[in-house]
Backbone as numpy.savetxt, mean C-alpha at the origin, in Angstrom:
# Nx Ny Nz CAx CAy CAz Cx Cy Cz
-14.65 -11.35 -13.92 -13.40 -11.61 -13.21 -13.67 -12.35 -11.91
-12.96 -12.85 -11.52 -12.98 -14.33 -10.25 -12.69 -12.95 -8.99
-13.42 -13.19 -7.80 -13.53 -12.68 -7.22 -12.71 -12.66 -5.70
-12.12 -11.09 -5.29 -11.06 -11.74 -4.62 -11.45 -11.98 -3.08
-10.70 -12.21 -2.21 -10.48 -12.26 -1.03 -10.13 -11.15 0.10
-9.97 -10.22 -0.91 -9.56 -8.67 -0.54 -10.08 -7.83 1.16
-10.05 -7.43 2.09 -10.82 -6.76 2.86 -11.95 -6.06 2.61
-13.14 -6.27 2.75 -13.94 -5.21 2.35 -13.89 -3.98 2.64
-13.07 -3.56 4.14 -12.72 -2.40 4.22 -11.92 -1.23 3.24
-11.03 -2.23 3.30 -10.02 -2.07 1.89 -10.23 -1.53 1.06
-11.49 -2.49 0.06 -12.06 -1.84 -0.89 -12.74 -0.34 -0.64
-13.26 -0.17 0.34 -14.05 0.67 0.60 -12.67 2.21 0.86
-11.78 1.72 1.53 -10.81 2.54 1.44 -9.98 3.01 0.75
-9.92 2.15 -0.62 -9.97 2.22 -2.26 -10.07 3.10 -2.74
-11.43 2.98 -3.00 -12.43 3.42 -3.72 -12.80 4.96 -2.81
-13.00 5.45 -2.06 -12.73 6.85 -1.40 -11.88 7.33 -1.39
-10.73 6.91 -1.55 -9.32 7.44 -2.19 -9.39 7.71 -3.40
-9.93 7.49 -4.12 -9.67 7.70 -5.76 -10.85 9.12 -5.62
-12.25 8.83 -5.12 -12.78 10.16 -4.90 -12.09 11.40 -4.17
-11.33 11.07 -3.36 -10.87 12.17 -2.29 -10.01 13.18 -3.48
-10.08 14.48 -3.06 -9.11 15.27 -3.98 -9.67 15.74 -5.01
-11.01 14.62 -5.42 -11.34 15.27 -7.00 -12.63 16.59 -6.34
-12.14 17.54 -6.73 -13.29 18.21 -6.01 -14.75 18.24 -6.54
-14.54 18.32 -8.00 -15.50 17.98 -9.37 -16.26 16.81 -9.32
-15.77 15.90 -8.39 -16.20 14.22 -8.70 -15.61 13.59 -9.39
-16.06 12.26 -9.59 -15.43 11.99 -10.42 -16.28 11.00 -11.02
-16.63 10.98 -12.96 -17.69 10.00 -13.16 -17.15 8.91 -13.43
-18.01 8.22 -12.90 -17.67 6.44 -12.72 -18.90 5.60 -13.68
-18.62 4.62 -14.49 -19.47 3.69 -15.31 -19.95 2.86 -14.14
-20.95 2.55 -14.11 -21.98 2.20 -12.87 -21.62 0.15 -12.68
-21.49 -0.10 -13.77 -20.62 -1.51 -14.19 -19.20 -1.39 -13.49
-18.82 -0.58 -13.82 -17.49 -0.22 -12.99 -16.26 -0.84 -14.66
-15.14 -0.04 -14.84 -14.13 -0.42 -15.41 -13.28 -1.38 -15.35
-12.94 -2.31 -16.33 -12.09 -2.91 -16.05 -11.02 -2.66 -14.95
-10.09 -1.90 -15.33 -9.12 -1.42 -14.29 -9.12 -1.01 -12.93
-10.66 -0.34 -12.72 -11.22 -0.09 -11.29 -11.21 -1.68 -11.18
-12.13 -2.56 -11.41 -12.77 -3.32 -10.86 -11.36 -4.35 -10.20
-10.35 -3.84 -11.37 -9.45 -5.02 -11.07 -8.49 -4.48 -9.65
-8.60 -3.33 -9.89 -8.08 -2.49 -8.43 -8.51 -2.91 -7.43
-10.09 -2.75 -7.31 -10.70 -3.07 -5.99 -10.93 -4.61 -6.31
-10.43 -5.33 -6.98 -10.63 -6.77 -6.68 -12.26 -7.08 -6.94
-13.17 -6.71 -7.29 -14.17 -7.70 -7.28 -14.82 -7.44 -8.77
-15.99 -8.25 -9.07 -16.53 -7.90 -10.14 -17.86 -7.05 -10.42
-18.17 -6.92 -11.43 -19.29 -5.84 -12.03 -20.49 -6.11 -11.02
-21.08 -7.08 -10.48 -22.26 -7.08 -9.57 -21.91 -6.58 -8.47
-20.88 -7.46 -7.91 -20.38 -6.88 -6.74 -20.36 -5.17 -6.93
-19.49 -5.08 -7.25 -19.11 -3.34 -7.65 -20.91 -2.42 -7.49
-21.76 -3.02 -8.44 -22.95 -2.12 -8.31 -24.15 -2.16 -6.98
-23.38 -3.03 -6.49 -23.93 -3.57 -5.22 -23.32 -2.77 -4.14
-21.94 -2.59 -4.38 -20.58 -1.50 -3.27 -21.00 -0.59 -4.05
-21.40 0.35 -4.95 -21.78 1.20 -5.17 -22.72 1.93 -4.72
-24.01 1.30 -4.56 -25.38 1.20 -3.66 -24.91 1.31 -2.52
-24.59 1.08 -1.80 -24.08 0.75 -0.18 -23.47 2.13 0.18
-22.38 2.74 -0.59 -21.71 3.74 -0.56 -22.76 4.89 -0.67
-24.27 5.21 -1.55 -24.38 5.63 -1.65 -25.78 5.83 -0.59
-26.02 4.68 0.31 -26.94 4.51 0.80 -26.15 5.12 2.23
-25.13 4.54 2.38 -24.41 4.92 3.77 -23.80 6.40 4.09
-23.85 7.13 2.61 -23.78 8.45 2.33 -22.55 9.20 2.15
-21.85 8.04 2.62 -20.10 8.86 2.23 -19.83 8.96 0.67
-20.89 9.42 -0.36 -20.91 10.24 -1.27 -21.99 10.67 -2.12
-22.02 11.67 -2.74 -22.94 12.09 -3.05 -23.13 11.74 -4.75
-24.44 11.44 -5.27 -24.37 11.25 -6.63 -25.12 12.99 -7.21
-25.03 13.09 -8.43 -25.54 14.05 -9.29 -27.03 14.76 -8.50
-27.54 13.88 -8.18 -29.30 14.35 -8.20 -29.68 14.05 -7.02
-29.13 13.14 -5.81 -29.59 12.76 -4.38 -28.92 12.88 -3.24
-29.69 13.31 -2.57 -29.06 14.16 -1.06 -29.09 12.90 -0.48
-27.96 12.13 -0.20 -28.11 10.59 0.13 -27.69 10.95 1.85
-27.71 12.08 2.31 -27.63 12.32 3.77 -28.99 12.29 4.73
-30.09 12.61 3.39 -31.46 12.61 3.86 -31.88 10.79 4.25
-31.39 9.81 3.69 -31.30 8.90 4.08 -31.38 8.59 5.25
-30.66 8.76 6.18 -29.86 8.79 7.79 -31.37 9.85 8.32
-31.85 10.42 7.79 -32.51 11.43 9.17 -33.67 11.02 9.78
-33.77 11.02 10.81 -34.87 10.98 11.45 -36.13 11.57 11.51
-35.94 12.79 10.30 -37.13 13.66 10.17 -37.67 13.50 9.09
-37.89 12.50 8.59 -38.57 11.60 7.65 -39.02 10.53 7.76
-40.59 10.30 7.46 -41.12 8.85 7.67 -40.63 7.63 6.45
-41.22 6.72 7.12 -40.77 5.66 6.50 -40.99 5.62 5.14
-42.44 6.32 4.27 -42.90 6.21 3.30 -41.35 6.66 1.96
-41.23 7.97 2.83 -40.37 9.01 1.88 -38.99 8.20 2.02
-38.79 7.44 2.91 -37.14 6.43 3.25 -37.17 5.99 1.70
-37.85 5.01 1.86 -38.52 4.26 0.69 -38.25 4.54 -0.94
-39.26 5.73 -1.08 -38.77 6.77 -1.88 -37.77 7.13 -2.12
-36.66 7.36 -1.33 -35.58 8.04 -1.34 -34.28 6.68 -1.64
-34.65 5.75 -1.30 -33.86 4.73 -1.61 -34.00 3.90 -2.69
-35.06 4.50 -3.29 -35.26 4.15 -4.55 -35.23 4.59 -5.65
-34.96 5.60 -5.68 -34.32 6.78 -6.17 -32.76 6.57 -5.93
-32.07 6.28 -5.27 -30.90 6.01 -5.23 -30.89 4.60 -5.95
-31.30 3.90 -5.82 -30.99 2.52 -6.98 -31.29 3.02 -8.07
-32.12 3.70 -8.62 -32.28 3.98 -10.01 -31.51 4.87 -10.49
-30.93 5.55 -10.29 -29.62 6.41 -10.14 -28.58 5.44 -10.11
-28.32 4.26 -9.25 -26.72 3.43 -9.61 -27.04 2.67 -11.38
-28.55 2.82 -11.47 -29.15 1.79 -12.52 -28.29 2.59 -14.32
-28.31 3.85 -13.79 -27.54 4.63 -14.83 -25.71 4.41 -15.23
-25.70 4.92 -16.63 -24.76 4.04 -17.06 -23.40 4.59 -16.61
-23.50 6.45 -16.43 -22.45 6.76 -15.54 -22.65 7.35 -14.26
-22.32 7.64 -13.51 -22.58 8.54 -12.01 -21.63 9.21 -12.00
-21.64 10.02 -11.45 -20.78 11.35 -10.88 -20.89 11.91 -9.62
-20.21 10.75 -9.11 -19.92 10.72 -7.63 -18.99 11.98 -7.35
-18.76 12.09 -5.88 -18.71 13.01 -5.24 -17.99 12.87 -3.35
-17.18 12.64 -3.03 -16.54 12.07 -1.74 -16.95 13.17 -1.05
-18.03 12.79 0.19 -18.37 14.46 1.50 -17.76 14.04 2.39
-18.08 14.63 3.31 -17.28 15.22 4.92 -18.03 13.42 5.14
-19.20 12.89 5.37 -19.03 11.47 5.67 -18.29 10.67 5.08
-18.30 10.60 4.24 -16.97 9.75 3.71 -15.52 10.15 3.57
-15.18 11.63 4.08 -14.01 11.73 4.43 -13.79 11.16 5.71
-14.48 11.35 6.70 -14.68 10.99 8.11 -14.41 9.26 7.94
-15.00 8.57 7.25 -14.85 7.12 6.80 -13.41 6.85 6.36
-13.24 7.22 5.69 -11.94 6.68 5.47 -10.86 7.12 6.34
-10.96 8.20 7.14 -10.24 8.23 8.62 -10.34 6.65 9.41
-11.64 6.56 9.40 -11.83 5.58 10.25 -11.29 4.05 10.26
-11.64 3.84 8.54 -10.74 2.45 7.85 -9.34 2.70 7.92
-8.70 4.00 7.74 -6.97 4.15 8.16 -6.95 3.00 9.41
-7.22 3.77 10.21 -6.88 3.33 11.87 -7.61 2.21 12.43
-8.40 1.95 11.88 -9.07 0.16 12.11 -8.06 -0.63 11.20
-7.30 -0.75 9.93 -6.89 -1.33 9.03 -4.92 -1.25 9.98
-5.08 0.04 10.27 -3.38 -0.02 11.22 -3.69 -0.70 12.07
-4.38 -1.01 13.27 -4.76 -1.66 14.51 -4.71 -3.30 14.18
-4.71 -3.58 12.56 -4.50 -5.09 12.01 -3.06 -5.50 12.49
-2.03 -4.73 12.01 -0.90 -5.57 11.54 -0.22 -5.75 12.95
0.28 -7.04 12.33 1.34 -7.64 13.02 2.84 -7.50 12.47
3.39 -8.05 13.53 5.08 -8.44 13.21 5.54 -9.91 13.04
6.70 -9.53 12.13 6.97 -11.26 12.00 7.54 -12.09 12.70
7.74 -12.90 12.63 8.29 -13.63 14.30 9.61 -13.43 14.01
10.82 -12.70 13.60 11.71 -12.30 14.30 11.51 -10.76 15.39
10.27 -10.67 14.94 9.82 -9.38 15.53 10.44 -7.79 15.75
10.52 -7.59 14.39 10.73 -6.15 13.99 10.18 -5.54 13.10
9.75 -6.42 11.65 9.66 -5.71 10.70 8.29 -6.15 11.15
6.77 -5.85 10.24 5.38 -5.98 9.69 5.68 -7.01 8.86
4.48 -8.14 9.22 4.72 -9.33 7.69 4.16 -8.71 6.78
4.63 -9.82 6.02 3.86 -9.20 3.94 2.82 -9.01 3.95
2.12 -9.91 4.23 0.49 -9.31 4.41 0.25 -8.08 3.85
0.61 -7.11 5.11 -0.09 -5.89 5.17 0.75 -5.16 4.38
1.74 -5.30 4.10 2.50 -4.52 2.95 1.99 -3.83 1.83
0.80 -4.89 1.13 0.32 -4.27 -0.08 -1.02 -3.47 0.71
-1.67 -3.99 1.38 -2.40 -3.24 2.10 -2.02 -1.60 2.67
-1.05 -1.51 3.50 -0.61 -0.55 3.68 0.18 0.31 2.79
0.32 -0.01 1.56 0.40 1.03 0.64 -1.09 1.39 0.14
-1.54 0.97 0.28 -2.70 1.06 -0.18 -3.83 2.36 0.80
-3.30 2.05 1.94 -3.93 2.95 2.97 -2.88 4.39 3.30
-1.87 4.05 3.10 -0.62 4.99 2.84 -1.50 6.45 1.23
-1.23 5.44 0.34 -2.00 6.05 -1.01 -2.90 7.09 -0.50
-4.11 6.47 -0.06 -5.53 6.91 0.55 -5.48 8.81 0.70
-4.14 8.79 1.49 -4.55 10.44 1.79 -3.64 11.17 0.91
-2.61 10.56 -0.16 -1.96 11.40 -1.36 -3.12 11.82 -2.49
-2.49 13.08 -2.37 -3.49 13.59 -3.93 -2.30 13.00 -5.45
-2.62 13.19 -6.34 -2.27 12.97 -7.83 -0.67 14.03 -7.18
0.26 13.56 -8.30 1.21 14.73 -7.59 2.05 15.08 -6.46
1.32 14.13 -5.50 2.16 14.03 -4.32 3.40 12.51 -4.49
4.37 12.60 -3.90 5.34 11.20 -4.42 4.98 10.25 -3.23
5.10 9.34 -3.44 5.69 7.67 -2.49 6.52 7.20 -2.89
7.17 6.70 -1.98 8.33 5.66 -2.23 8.32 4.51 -1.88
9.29 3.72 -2.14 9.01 2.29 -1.61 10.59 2.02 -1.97
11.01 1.14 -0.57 12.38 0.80 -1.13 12.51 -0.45 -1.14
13.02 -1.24 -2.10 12.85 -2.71 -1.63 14.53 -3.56 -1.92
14.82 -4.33 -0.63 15.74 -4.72 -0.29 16.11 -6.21 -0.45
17.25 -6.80 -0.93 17.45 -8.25 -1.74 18.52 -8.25 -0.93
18.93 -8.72 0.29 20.01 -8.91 0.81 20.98 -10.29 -0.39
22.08 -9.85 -0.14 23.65 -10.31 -0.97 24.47 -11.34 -0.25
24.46 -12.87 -0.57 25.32 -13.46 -0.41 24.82 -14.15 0.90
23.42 -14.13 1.30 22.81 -14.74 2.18 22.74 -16.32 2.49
22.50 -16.69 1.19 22.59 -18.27 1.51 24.39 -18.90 1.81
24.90 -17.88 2.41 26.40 -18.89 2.12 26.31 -18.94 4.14
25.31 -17.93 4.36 25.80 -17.74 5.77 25.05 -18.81 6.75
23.65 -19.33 5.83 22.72 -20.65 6.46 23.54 -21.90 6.26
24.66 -21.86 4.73 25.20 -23.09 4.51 26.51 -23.15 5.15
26.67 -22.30 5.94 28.14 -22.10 6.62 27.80 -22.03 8.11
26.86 -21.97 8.52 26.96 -21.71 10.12 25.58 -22.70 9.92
24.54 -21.79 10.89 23.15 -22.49 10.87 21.74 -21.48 10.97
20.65 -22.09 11.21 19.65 -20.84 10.54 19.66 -20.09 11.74
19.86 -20.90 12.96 20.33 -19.43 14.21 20.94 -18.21 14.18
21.93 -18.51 13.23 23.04 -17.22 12.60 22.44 -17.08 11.86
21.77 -17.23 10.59 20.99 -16.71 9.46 19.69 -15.93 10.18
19.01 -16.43 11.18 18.19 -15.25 11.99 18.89 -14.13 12.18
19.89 -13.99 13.38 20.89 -13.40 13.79 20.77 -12.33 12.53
21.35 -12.37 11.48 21.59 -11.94 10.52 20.52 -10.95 9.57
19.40 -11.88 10.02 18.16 -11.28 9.38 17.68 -10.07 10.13
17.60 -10.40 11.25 16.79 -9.46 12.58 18.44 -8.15 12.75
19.19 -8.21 12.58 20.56 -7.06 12.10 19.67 -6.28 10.91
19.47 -6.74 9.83 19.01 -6.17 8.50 17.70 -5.45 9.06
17.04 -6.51 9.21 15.66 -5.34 9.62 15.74 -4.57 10.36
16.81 -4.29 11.73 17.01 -3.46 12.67 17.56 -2.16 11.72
18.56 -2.44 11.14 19.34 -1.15 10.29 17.83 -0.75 9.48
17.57 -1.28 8.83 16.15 -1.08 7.74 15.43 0.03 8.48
14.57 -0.50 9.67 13.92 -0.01 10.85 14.53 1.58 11.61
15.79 1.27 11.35 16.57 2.25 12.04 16.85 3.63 11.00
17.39 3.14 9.99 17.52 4.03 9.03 16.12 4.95 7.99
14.81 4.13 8.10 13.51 4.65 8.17 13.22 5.98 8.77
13.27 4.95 9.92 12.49 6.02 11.10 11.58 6.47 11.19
10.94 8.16 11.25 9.79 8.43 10.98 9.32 8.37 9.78
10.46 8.23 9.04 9.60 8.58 7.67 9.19 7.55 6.92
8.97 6.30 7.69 7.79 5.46 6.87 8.13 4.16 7.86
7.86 3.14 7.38 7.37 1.66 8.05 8.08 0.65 7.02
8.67 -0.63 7.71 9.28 -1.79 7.24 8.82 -3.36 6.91
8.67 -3.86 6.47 7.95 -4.79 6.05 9.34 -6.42 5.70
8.73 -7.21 6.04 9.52 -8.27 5.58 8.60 -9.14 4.65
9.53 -9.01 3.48 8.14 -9.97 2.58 8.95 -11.15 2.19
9.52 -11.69 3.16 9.73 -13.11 2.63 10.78 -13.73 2.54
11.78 -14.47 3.36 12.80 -15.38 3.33 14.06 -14.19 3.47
14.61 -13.43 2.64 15.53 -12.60 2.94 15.28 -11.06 2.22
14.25 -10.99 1.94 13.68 -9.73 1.45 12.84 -8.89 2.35
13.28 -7.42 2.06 12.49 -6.82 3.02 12.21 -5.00 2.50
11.37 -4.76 2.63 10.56 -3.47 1.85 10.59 -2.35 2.77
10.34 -0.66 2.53 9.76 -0.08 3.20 8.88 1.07 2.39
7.67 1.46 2.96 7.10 2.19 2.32 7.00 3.72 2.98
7.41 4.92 2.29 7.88 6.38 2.39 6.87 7.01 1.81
5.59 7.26 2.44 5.18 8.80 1.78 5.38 9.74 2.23
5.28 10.67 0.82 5.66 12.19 1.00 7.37 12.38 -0.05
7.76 11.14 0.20 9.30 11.03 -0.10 9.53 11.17 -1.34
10.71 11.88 -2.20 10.83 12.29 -3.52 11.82 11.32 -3.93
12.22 10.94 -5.08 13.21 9.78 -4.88 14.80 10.41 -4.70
14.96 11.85 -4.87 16.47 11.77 -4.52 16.59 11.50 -2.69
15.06 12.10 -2.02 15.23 11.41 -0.62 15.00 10.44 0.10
14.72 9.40 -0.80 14.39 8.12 -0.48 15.61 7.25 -1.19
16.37 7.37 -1.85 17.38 6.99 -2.59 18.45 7.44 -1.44
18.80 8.38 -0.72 19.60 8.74 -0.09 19.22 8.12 1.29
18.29 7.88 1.82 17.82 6.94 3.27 18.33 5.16 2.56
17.99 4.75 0.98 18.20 3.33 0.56 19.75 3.23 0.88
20.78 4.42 -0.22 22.22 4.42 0.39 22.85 4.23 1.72
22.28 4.85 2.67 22.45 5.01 4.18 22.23 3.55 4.52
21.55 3.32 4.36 20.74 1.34 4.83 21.99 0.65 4.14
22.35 0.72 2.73 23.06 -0.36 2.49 24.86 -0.13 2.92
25.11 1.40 3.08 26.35 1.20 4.00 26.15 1.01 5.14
25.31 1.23 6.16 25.40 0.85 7.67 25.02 -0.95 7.20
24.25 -1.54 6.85 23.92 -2.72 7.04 25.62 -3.32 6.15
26.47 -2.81 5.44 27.55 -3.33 5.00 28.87 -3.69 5.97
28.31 -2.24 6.83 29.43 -2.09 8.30 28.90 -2.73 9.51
27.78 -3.23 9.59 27.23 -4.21 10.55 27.66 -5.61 10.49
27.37 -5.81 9.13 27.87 -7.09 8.82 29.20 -7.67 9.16
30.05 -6.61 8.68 31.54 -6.92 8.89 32.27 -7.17 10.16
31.43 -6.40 10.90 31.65 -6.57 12.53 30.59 -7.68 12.89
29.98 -8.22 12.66 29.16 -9.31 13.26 29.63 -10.62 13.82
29.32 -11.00 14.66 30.23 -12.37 15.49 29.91 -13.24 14.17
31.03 -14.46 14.07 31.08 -15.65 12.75 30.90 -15.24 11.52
29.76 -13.56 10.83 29.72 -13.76 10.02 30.72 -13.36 9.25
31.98 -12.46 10.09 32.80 -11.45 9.88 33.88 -12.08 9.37
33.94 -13.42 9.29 34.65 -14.47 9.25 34.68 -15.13 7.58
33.09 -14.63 6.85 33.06 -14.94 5.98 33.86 -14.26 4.50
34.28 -15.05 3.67 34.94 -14.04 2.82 33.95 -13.08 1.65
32.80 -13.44 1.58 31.68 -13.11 0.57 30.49 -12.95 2.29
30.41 -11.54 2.78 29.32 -10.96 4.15 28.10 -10.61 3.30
26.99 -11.02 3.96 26.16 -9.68 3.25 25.91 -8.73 2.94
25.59 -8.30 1.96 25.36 -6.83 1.63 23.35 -6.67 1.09
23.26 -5.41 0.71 22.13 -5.39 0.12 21.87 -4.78 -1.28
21.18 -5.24 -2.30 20.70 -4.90 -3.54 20.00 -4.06 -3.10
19.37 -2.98 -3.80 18.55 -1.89 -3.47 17.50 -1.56 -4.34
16.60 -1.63 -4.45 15.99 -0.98 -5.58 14.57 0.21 -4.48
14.63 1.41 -5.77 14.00 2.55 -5.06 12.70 2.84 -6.10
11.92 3.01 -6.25 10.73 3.47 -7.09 9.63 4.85 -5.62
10.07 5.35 -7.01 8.93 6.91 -6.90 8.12 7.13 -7.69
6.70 7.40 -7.11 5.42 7.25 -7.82 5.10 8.58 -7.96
4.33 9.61 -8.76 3.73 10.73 -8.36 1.95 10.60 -8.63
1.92 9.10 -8.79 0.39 9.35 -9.03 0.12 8.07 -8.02
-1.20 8.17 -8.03 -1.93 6.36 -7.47 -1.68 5.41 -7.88
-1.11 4.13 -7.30 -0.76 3.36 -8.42 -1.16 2.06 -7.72
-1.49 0.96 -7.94 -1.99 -0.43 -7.33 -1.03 -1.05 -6.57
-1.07 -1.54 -5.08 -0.18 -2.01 -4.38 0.64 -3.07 -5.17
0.44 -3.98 -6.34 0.89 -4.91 -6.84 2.04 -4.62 -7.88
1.41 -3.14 -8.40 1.86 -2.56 -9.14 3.66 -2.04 -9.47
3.11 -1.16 -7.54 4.42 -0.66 -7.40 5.44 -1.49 -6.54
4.91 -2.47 -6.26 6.07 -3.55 -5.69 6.86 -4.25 -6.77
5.99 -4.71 -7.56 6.79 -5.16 -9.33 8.05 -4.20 -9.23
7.64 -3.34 -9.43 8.69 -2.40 -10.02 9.29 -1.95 -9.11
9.35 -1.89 -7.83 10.73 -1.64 -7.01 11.45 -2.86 -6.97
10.53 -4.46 -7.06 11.43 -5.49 -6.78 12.26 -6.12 -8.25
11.79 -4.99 -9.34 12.68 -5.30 -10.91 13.78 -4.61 -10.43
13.60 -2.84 -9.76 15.04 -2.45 -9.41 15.76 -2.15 -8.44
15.50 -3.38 -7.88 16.60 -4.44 -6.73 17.53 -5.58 -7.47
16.49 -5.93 -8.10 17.21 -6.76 -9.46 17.84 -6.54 -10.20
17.98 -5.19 -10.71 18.47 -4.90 -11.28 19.94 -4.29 -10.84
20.01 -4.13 -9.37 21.13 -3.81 -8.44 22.04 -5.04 -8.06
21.14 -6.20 -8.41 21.66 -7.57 -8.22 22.62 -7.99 -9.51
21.63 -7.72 -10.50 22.46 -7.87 -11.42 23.69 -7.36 -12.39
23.42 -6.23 -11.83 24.63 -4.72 -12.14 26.51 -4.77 -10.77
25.96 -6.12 -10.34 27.50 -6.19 -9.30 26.93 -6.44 -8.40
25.45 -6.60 -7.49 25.22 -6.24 -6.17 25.34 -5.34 -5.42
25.11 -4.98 -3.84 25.57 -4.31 -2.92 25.20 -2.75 -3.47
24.24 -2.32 -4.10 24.25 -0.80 -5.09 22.53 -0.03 -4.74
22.32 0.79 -5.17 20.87 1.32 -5.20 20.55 1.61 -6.52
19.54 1.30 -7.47 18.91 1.84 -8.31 17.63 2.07 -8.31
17.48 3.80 -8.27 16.15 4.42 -8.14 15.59 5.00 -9.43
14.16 4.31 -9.65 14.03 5.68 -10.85 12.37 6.29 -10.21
12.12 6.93 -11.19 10.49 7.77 -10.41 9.47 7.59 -11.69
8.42 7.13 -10.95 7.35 6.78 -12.39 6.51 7.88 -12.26
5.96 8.41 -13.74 4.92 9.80 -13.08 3.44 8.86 -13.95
């Protein structure tokens, strides 16, 4: 597979997420799986190469090596040696049965809050650009076990282009930076907003079940319906904006690419059912 562009942190914050929770371990083909590999974006060398690294840097443990003895100082160089060679011949096997410890829980604390300290805002300056969107579900994921829900709501504002071809993109800002404010507003603590693009705009909810993330999507699309209507010029229009809605609830891990598909099919599907509506369903 062609190799991506991905953060290496990322990956690394990945891939300790999928260990975290399993208390058993969890065995991994040393080639790495299709589906892993395509998760973390890179391919089979790469992978046994991030495998090594992980196991050298010690945030996990394999079957047979105390990969903490690595790090100590109360060992000479001879036994380093030894000991790291022994750990390659061990990734050299066809499965492992890895193991996420207190260092690599500690690690992926650390990639959380180096990977938040990234994002920016978009230049109307409210929401997070796309970018980090799939990213931050991704780091969002990180500390859910199997079982726990996320949400994601994703938003298709209604009747938008009549308001750029009727006024100008000053008012179509105007208009935009209203949406993300209600978006932003109607959130709140319970998750983060994202603008991914021209008049679309996302938010991602963990912890959230979908009858309560479906009920925060409702709230957004009547206040942003009653904003509109009162808005200087646009109030004027006979077709205002509104918003399509679509809601998806996950109860397992699922690939940032994954679950955006499918909240932005049912937004579409709110588009295409009349507009101005919410349709939520929950994937297990």
């Amino acid at each position: 597979m062609r190799e991506s562009s991905k953060d290496p942190r990322l990956i690394e914050l990945e891939f300790l997420s999928i260990l975290e929770g399993k208390d058993s371990g969890v065995v991994i083909t040393t080639n790495g799986t299709e589906p892993l590999l395509r998760q973390l974006g890179i391919n089979q060398a790469r992978f046994r190469e991030f495998l090594l690294h992980m196991l050298i840097e010690g945030y996990i443990n394999g079957p047979t090596t105390d990969t903490s003895l690595v790090h100590t100082d109360l060992i000479d160089s001879n036994t380093r040696r030894f000991l790291v060679a022994d750990i390659k011949g061990l990734t050299l096997n066809y499965n492992l049965s890895a193991q996420i410890n207190f260092k690599g829980r500690q690690r992926l604390w650390t990639l959380r809050d180096e990977l938040n300290s990234l994002r920016r805002k978009d230049e109307l300056g409210v929401l997070f650009v796309k970018d980090h969107a799939h990213r931050d579900w991704q780091v969002r994921s990180a500390f859910l076990k199997d079982g726990d829900p996320i949400s994601l709501i994703y938003c298709d504002l209604d009747h938008f282009k009549s308001v750029n071809d009727t006024f100008n993109h000053f008012v179509g800002d105007a208009a935009l930076k209203t949406f993300h404010r209600v978006l932003l507003d109607v959130v709140g603590d319970f998750g983060e907003g994202y603008r991914m693009g021209g008049d679309e705009a996302a938010a991602i909810l963990p912890g959230l079940v979908m009858d309560q993330a479906a009920t925060l999507a409702e709230s957004l699309r009547l206040k942003l319906e009653s904003e509109m209507k009162s808005m200087t010029l646009i109030e004027k229009l006979p077709q205002k904006p509104t918003a399509s809605v679509g809601v998806a609830t996950f109860l397992k891990k699922i690939p940032a690419e994954e679950a955006f598909k499918r909240a932005d099919e049912l937004a579409y599907k709110s588009k295409k059912h009349g507009k101005n509506r919410v349709t939520a369903e929950e994937f297990r």
